[in-house]
C-alpha positions in Angstrom: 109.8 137.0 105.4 108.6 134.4 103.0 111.6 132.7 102.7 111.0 131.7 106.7 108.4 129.4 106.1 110.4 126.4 104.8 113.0 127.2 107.9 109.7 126.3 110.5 109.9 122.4 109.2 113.6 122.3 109.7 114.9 118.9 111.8 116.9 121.3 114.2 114.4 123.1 116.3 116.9 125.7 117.2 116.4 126.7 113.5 112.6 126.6 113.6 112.7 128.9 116.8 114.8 131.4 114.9 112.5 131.5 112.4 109.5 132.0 114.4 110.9 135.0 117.0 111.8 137.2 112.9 108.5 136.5 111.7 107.1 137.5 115.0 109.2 140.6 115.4 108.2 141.2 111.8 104.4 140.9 113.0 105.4 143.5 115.7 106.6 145.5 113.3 103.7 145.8 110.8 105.4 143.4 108.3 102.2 142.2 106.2 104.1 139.2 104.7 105.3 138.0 108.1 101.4 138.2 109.3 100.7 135.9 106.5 103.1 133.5 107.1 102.4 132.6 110.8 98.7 132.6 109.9 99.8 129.7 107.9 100.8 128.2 110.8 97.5 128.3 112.7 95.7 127.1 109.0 98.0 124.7 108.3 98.7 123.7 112.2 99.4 119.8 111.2 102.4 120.7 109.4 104.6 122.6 111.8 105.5 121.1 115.1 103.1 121.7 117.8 106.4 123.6 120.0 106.2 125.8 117.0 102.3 126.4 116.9 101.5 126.6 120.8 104.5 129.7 120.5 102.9 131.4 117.6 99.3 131.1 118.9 100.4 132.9 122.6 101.0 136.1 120.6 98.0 135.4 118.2 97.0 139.2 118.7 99.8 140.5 116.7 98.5 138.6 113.2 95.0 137.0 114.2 91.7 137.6 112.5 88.6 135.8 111.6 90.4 133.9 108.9 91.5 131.2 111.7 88.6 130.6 112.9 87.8 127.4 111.3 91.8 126.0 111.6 91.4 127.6 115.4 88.4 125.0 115.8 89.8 121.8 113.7 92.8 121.9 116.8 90.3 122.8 119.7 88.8 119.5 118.8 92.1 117.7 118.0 93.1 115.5 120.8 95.9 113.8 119.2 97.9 116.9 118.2 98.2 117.8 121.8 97.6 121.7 121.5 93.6 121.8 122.3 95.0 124.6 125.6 96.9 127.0 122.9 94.0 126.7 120.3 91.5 127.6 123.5 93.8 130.6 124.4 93.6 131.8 120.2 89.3 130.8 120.6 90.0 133.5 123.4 91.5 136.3 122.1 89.4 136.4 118.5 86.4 135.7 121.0 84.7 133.2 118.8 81.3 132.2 120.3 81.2 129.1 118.0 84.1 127.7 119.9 81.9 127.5 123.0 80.6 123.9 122.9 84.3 122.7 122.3 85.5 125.0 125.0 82.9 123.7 127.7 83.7 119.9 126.4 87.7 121.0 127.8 86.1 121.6 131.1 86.6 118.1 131.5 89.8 117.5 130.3 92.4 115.6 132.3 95.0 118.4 132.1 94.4 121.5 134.4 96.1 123.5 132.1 93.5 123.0 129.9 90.8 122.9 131.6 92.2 126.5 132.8 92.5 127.9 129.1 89.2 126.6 128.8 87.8 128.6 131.3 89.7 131.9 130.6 88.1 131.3 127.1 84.9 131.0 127.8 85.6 134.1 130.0 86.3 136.4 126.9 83.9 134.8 124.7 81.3 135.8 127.5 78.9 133.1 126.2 75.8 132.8 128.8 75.7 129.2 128.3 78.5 128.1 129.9 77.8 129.9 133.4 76.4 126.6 134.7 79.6 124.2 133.1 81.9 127.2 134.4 79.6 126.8 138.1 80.6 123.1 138.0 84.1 124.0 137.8 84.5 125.9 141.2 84.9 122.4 142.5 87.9 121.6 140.4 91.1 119.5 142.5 93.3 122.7 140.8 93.0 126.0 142.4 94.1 127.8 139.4 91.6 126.1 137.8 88.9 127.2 140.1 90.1 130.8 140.3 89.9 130.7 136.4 86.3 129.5 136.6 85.5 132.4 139.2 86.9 134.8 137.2 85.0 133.8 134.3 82.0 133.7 135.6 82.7 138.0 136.8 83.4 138.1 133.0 79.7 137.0 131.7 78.1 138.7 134.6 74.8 137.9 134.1 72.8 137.7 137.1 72.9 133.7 137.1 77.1 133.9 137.1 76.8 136.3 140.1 74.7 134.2 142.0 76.8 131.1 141.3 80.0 133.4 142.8 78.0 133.9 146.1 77.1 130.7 146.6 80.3 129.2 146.2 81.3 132.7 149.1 78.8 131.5 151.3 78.9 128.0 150.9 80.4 125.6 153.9 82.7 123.8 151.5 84.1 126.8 150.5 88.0 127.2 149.8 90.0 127.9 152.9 91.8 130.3 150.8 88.6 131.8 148.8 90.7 135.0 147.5 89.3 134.2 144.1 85.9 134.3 145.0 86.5 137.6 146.4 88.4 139.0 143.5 85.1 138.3 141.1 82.8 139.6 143.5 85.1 142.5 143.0 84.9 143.0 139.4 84.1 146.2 138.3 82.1 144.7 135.1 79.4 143.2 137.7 77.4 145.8 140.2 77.6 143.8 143.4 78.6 146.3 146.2 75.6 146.7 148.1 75.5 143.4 148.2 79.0 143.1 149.6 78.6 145.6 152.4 75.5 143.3 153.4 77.6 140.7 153.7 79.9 142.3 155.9 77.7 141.5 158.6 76.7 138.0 157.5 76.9 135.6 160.8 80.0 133.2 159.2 83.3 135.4 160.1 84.6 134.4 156.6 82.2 135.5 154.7 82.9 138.4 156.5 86.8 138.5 155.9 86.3 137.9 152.0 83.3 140.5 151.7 85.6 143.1 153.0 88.8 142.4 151.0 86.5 142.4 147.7 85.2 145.6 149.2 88.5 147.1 149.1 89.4 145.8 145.6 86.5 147.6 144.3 88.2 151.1 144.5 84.6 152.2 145.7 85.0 155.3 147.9 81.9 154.7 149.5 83.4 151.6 151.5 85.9 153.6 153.7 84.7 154.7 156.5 82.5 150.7 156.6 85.9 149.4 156.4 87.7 152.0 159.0 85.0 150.6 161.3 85.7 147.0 160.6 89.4 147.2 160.8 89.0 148.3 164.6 86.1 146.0 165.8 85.9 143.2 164.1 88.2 140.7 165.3 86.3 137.3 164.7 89.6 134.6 163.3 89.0 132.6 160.3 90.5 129.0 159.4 93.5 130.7 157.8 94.0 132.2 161.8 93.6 135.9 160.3 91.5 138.4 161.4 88.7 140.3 159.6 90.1 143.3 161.1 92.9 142.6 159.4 91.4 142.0 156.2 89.6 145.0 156.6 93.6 146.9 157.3 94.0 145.4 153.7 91.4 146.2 152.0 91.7 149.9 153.0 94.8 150.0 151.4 93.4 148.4 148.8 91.2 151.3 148.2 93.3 153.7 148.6 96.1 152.8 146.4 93.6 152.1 143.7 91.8 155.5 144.1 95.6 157.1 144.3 95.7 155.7 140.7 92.5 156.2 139.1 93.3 160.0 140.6 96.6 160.0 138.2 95.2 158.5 135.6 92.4 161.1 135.5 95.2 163.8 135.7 97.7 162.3 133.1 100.5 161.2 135.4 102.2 158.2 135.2 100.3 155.0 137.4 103.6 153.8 138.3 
């Protein structure tokens, strides 16, 4: 596998790619020597084209370790190389908390994609200090980038992330299409469900409509028969022109086909 490193600075990137998809099978495999060599690649990131380095970083788990976290920072911060979004997905996955100040600087990059990683990051650091940066971001233009934020914040789930997920729910500016939102409410790593069966009879219809289908994404038993009862009489229309009747149809199902699964996975059987 050593002998693939000089093949990664090859002029034909077809050759390069070649190289990189053995040493990554290798790093599948177990193959020690083939770790090594694409953690060279994250240390020595300047030297291999960043095509090469954004591919070996999206499968960092296979050959990562603490070792890259100083070569992981050195390209969080480097704007001119052009990878700062691959080097915030490695920060990620090796969950380095002193990447945090450089991750919430890439809140505010110009490319969403980055800003996204950045986010997601942040997420699986879990680092209480960026709850308020991540806050900010549920305003971004991107929707991808604000559902990253949102789910984030469910991530750190600290009390102050929570409350920052409501308000954004409950807010009049909210998202027309505030799935999202409802999704982190949802999150089984935060303890909000008595708070989302208040909220089923909040006065704005959809905060309603989004209470109930983050009900049904818990997989909470207790919410079936609250949302049996919605599904038939609630019939207040949101901007979207649905129903929270019908959200509540969907959330049942919801519920039930995630409690169908947790019930096989309890007993062995295959989830699929």
């Amino acid at each position: 596998m050593r002998d693939r490193l000089p093949e990664l600075t090859d002029p034909d990137p077809e050759v390069q790619l070649e190289a990189l998809r053995a040493l990554l099978a290798g790093a599948e495999r177990g193959d020690v020597v083939a770790k090594q060599v694409l953690r060279e690649i994250v240390t020595g990131y300047r030297n291999f084209d960043p095509e090469i380095y954004s591919r070996a970083l999206n499968l960092l788990v296979l050959f990562g370790d603490e070792s890259l976290a100083e070569a992981l920072l050195a390209a969080l911060a480097d704007e001119e190389y052009g990878c700062q979004r691959w080097a915030a997905i490695g920060c990620g996955i090796l969950r380095l908390q002193t990447a945090a100040p450089l991750l919430i600087d890439l809140l505010r990059h110009p490319d969403a994609l980055s800003r996204q990683s950045a986010c997601e990051a942040l997420g699986e650091i879990g680092d209480p200090t960026a709850v308020t940066p991540l806050a900010k971001v549920l305003d971004d233009p991107a929707e991808h980038v604000r559902a990253a934020a949102a789910y984030a914040l469910a991530d750190i789930g600290d009390d102050e992330a929570i409350e920052h997920l409501w308000t954004a729910l409950e807010s009049p500016r909210r998202p027309v299409r505030a799935g999202y939102l409802s999704a982190a409410l949802a999150h089984p790593a935060i303890k909000t469900f008595h708070r989302l069966v208040q909220a089923t009879s909040h006065d704005d219809p959809e905060v309603r409509f989004w209470a109930v289908r983050a009900l049904g994404a818990t997989g909470d038993e207790r919410a079936e028969k609250l949302l049996t009862r919605l599904a038939v009489e609630d019939h207040s229309t949101v901007r979207t022109g649905g129903h929270v009747s019908t959200a509540a149809k969907k959330a049942l199902k919801t519920l039930r086909n995630i409690r169908k699964h947790q019930r096989k996975a309890r007993a062995g059987e295959p989830t699929t």
